[in-house]
N, C-alpha and C positions, 0 to 999 in steps of 0.2 A: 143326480149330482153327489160328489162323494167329497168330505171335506179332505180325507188324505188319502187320494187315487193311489198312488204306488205303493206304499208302506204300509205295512200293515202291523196297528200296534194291539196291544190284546196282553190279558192275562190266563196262564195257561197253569195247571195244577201240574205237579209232580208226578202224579198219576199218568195224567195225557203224554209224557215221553217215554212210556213205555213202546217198546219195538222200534224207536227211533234209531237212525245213524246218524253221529254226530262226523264229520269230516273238520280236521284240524288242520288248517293252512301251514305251505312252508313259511309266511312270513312271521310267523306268531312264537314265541319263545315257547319254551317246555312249561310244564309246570313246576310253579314257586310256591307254594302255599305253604307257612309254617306252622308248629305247633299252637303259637297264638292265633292265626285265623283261624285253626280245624276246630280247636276249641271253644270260640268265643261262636261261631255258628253251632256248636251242638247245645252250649250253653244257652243261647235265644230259643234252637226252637224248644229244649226241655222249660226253660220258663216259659213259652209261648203256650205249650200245651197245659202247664198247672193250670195258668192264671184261667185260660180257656173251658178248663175241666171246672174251676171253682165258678167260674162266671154263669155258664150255661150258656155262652154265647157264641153265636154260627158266623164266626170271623175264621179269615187262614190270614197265617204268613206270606210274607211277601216279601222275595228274594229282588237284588238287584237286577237289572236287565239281561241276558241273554241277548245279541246280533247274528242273525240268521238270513240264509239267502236257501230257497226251496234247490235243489239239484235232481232231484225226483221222486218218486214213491217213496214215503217215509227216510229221506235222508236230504240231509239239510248239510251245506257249508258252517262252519263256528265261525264268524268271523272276530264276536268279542263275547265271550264269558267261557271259557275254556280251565281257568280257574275254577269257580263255582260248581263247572257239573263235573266238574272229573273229581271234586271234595264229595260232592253227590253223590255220585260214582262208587264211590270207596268205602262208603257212610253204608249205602244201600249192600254192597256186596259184603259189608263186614257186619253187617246182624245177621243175613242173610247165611254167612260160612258159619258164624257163632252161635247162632240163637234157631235159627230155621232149619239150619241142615236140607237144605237143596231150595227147591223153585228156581228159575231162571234170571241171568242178569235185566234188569229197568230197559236200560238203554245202552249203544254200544258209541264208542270212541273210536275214531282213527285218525291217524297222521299218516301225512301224505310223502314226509322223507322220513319219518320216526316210526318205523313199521315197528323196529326193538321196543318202542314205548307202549304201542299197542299190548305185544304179547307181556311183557312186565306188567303192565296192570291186569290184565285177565289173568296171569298168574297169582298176582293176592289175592285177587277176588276167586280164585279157583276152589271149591270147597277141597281138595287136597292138597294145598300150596306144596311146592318145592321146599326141603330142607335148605336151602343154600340160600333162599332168596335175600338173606340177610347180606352174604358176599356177592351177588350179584348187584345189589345196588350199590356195589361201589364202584361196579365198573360205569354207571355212569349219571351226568348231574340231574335227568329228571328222575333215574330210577331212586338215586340218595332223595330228592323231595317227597316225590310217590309214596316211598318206604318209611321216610317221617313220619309222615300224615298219617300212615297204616299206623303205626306206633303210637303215634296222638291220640287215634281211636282208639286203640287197646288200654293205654294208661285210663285214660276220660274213663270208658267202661265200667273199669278193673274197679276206679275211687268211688262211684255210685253205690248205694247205700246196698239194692237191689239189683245187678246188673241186668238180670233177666228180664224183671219187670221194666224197670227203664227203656229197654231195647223193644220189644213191643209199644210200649206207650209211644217211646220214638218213632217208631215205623208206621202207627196211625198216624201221627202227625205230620211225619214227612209225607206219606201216599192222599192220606185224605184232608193233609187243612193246608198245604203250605201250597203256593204260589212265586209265580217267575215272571217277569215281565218280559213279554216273547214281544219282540220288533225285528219284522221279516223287511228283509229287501224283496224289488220284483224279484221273481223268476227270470225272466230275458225280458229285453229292451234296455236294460241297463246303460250306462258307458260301460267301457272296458276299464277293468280295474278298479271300477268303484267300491269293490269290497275292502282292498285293500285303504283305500282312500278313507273308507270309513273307519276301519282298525285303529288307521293313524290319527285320526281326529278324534277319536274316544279317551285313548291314551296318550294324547298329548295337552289333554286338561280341554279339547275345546268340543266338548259334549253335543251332537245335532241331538240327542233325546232329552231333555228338560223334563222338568217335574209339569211344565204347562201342557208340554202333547200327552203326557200319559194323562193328565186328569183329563183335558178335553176329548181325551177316548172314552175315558168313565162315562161323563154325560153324555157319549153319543150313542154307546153300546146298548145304551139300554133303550134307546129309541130304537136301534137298529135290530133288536128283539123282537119288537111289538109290530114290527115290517111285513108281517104275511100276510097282508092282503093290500087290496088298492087302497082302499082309505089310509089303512096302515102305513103303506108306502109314501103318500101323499102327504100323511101327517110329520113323518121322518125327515121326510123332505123338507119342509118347512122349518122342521125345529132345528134341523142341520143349516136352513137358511138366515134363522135368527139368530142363533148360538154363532155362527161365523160372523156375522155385520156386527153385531156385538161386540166379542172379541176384538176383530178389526179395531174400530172403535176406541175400546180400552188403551190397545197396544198403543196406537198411535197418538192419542193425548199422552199416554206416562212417558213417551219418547220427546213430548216437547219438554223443554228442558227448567222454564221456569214454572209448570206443574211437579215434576220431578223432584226438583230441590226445595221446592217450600214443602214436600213432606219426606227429604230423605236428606242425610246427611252427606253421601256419598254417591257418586256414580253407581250405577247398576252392575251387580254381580255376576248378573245372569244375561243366557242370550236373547232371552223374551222379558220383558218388562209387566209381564203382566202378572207374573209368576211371585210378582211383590204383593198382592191383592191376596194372593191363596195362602202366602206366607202370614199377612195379616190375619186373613180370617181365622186364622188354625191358631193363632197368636191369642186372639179373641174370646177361642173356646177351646182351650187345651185340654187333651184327655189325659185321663186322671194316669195317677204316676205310677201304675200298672203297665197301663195301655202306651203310657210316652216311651217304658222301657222294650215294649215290641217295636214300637214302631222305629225305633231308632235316630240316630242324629246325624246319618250322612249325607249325602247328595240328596237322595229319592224318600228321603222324612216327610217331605210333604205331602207327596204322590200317596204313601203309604196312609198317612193321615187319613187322605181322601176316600184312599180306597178301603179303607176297613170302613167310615161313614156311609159309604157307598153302595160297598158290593151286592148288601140286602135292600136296597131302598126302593120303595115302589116307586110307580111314575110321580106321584106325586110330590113324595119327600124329594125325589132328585129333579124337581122342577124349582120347588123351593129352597133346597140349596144354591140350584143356579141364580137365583131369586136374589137369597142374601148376599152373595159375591156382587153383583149390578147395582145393590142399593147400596154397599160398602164402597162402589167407587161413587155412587152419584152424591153420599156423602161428601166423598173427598172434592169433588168437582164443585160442591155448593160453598165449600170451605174457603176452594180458590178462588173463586167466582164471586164473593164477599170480602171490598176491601179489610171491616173490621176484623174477622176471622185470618183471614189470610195473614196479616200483619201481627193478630196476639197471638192465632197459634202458630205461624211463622216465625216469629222471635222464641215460645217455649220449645220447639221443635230444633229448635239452633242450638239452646243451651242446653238442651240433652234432657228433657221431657219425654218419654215414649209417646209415641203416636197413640199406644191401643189405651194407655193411659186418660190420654183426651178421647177418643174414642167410648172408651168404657162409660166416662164420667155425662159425656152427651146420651148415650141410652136410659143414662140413671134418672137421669132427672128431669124440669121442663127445661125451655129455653135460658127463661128465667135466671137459673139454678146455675143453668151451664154459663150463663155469661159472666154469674158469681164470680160462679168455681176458677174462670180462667182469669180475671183479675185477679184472685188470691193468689194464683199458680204464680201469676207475675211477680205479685210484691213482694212472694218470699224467696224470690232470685234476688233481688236490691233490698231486702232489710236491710235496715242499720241507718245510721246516720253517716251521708254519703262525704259529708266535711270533716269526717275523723278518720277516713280510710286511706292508708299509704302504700303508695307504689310497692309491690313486695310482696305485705303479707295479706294485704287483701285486693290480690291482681283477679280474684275472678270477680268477684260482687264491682270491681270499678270497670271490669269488660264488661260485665251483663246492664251495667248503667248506661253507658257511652252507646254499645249496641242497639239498647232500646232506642235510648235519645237518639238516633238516624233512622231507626227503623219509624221511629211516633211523629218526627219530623217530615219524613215522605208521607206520612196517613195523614197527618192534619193536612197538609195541601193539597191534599184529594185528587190531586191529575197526575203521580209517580206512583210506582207501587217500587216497595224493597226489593232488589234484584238478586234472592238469594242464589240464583244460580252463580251470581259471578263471587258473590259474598263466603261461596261453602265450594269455590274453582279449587280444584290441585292446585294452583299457583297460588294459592295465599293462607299462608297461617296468620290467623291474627294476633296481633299484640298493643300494647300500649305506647305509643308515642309521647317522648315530653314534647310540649309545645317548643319550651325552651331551655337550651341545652343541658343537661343536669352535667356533666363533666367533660373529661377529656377520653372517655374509655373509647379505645381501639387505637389511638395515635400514640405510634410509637418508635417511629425512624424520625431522620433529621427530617425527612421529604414530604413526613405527613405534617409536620408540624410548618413546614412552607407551605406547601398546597390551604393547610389551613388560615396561617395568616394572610397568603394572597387572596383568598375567597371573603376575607372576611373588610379587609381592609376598603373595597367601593362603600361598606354602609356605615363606617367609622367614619371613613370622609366626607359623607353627605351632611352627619349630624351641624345642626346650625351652630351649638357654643355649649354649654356646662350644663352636664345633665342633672336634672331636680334630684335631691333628695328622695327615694322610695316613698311613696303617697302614707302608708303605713304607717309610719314614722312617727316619733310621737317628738315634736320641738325642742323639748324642755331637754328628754334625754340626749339629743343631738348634740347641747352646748359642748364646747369641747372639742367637738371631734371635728378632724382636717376636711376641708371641704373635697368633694372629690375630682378626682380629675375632669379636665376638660376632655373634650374631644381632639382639639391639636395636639394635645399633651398624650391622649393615649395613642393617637397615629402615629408621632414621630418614636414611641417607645415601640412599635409593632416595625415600623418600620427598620429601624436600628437591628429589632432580633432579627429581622427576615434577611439582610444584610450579610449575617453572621456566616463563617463559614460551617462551623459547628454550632449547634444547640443544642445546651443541655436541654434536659426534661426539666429539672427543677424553673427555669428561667423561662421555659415554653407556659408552665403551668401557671406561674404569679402572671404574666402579659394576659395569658388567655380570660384568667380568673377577671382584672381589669375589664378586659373588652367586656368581658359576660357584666357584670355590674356597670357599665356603662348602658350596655342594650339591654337590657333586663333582668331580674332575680335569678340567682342561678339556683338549683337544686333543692328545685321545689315539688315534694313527689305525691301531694295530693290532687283530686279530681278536677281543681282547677289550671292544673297543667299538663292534662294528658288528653291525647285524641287516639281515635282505634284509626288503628293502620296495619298494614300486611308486614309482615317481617320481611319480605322483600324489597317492600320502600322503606321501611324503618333501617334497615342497613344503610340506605343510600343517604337517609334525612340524619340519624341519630348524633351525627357531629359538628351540625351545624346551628348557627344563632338562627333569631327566627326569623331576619329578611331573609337568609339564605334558604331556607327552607319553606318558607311562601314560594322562594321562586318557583322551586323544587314541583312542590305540590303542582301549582300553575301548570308548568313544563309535561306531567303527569296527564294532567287531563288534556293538552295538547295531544299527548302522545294516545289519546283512546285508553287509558287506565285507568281502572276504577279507584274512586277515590270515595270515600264515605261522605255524605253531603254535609254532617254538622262538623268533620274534620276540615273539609276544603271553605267551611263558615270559621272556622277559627281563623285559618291562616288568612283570610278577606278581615276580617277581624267584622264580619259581619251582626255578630250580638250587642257590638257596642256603637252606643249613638250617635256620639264624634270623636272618633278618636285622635289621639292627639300626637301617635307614634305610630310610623307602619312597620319600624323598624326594630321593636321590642316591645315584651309582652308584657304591661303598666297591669298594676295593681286594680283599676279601672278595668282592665280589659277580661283580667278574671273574674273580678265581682258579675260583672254583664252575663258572663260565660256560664258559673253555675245558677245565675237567676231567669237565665233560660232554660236549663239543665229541668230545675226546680218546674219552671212553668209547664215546658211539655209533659212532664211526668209527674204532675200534678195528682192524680188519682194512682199510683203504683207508689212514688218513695216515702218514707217513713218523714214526717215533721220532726226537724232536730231536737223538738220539747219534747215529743214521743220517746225518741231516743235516749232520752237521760236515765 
């Protein structure tokens, strides 16, 4: 059994394409390469070789992928890295004209309607080039890139302290440490046109080589080493049988989606999911800042990682690597698999905790330590005294409050867990909701300011007769002051404006202001009048009093939309004992609200005395 029967992926030295023919498709542009790539590759692998020279360490470089299909004896289809070797190309014939003075070119290049391209490059690389070649490339645009690059080598060179020396030491390091990641298609049995198919799927961002196949060929290779004999074979067999069910395995829990999101913030980057594991572990134990500047930060960083820990390791060290990658997920699986874990690193994981950060702090310590450690992590998101923070300037400590308080609400009931999947959906940024209205922002035609007094006018007219005084209120200073209106008294004025053929703004705002002091305190921007909600539904709620926005809510979860459960406990006005209004948010109904707030998060918020 073979885990990748067609394909064949594999790491192959710069060495081994000596006496190759590279065949370059008509679908494939010329070569682009400018002075900044020819550069910044001669620049890696000269610090590749210092650091390697200082080191004493038996690591190569390791170039991005090469796409190959065999065509026969030593000659191969390019289907994707034709860039790269033909920089290679150029690199190798120009120490070789400059510094060697003869030997034979590495490997050869052709194009299949650009025969002119062909001879142009065997021309620089020619140890006698043509005097003109400088005017020949302008007769055409791969010859002007070709002829750059030539030029990029020659300045690079020219600036080296030692040119001579340089180009040697280059030339060991290109021949004997650097590496390519070689992935063959079959020979025949293909579909027809599959190379091209592939071209276009490389270059069109949607990558089939991942950083997961090339490390899963690490760990097979070197089983597929030890294969010469029957037990050999046998034993290959099997570890190629574990290492796949494994894998499987992995892939397919990170793909369910509420594992996923209690430990990522985002959908998956990549086309395998597994490849988040290998990202971590490397996260985990980073090579030092030598070694991070070889290995590079693009696509195949991780692969590269792998493969410099790798390329030497006996059976055994590359059993135990495989080792650590299965205990890093069975971690994470024990995390999810644990309501309390799931829910406190679930919540720090939201607020932008690094995973490898809780990670780190679990190996450091006992259980003990770590269950400390992640209570502190909590309390110092909600520091402060959560009754002096305003809407504004302290919108993130009152979202990381509200968040918990739903998240600690599902965990004490112990038969829901938080649904971060739906909580961290593309479809929701989260924001702050007032319970009840703080103003009039967004209405700003005659027609919003109707639609608003028609909406609002069924809960004016339920009210039974003269609404109390604010609970607050202190009697003594009240003497004096005009009782407030009734409830008839504020209908028939709602009524009169909506009438109107015109409305001012000034005249919408004094009515509205009424209505709001009739159904509740208006613009009030502390913790007692805010619920977490998606900025999606906060557009649709943020104009309305609070019947109308109970309905709202209600309508919501009809509709299968997630609604945060201690948000959809306000609008039920479910923290309060009895209340006495469903139709505005009483002084009463707040108090209830943060001495729930308080109770759930009991062991995380700061005691207001603490606070002083």
């Amino acid at each position: 059994m073979l885990v990748n029967p067609e394909n064949t992926i594999g790491l192959k030295s710069i060495a081994d394409l000596a006496g190759l023919t590279f065949l370059v498709p008509p679908y494939q542009r010329g070569y682009r390469w400018t002075e900044v790539q020819v550069t910044e590759l001669l620049d890696d692998l000269l610090y590749f070789g210092e650091v390697r020279e200082r080191s004493r360490s038996d690591t190569f470089y390791c170039l991005q992928p090469v796409l190959i299909k065999p065509l026969g004896r030593q000659e191969y289809e390019l289907i994707d890295g034709q860039q790269r070797l033909t920089t290679l190309h150029l690199l190798y014939g120009y120490i070789r004209q400059q510094y060697q003075r003869g030997g034979r070119l590495l490997f050869t290049l052709r194009y299949v309607t650009r025969p002119d391209s062909q001879r142009f490059l065997e021309a620089l690389n020619d140890p006698a080039p043509p005097a003109d070649l400088a005017e020949q490339a302008k007769a055409n645009i791969d010859f002007t890139f070709m002829h750059q690059a030539w030029e990029s080598l020659e300045k690079w060179f020219k600036d080296q302290p030692d040119p001579a020396l340089t180009a040697i030491d280059l030339y060991q390091t290109l021949l004997k440490h650097t590496q390519l990641i070689w992935y063959e298609l079959p020979e025949t049995g293909g579909e027809q046109g599959q190379e091209q198919q592939a071209f276009i799927r490389l270059n069109s961002g949607k990558i089939p080589l991942t950083n997961a196949e090339l490390i899963k060929a690490l760990f097979l290779k070197r089983a597929a080493d030890d294969a010469d004999t029957d037990a050999g074979r046998l034993a290959f067999e099997r570890r190629q049988l574990e290492l796949a069910a494994d894998w499987d395995r992995m892939e397919v829990r990170l793909r369910q989606e509420e594992l996923w999101f209690f430990l990522n913030q985002s959908a998956s980057r990549h086309p395998t999911r597994i490849e988040f594991l290998f990202e971590l572990h490397k996260a985990l134990t980073p090579p030092p800042p030598d070694e991070q500047k070889l290995l590079g930060n693009d696509a195949y960083a991780t692969f590269r990682y792998f493969n410099h820990r790798l390329q030497r390791a006996s059976k055994e060290a590359l059993l135990t690597a495989w080792g650590d990658i299965k205990d890093l997920f069975l971690t994470l699986e024990d995390w999810y698999a644990s309501p309390r874990w799931y829910h406190q690193l679930g919540y720090l994981i939201a607020v932008g905790t690094p995973l490898t950060k809780l990670l780190q702090a679990q190996r450091d310590g006992t259980k003990r330590e770590f269950a400390e450690y992640v209570r502190e992590e909590i309390r110092c998101t909600v520091a402060g005294d959560l009754t002096k923070w305003e809407y504004g300037a302290d919108k993130t400590q009152l979202r990381n409050v509200l968040l918990l308080f739903n998240i600690e609400t599902l965990h004490a009931g112990g038969s829901y867990r938080f649904p971060f999947q739906h909580y961290k959906s593309e479809r929701h940024l989260w924001s702050l909701e007032h319970i009840h209205a703080q103003n009039d922002k967004g209405l700003r035609r005659h027609q919003d300011f109707v639609n608003w007094l028609g909406d609002v006018r069924p809960y004016v007219a339920k009210l039974p007769g003269p609404r109390p005084l604010p609970e607050e209120d202190d009697p003594e200073q009240g003497e004096g002051r005009p009782d407030p209106p009734t409830a008839a008294e504020v209908l028939e004025r709602l009524n009169r404006l909506a009438a109107k053929q015109v409305i001012e703004k000034e005249e919408f705002k004094e009515v509205q202001l009424t209505v709001l002091e009739l159904l509740g305190e208006p613009n009030l921007h502390g913790i007692e009048n805010l619920a977490l909600l998606s900025t999606q539904h906060n557009a649709v709620l943020s104009n309305g009093v609070f019947a109308q926005k109970r309905q709202r809510i209600l309508n919501m979860e009809r509709a299968g939309e997630f609604v945060p459960i201690a948000t959809r406990n306000v609008f039920l006005k479910y923290y309060t004992q009895q209340p006495d209004h469903l139709s505005y948010w009483t002084a009463t109904d707040r108090a209830a609200y943060i001495a729930e707030i308080r109770r759930v998060l009991v062991n995380y918020l700061t005691a207001p005395h603490d606070a002083d």
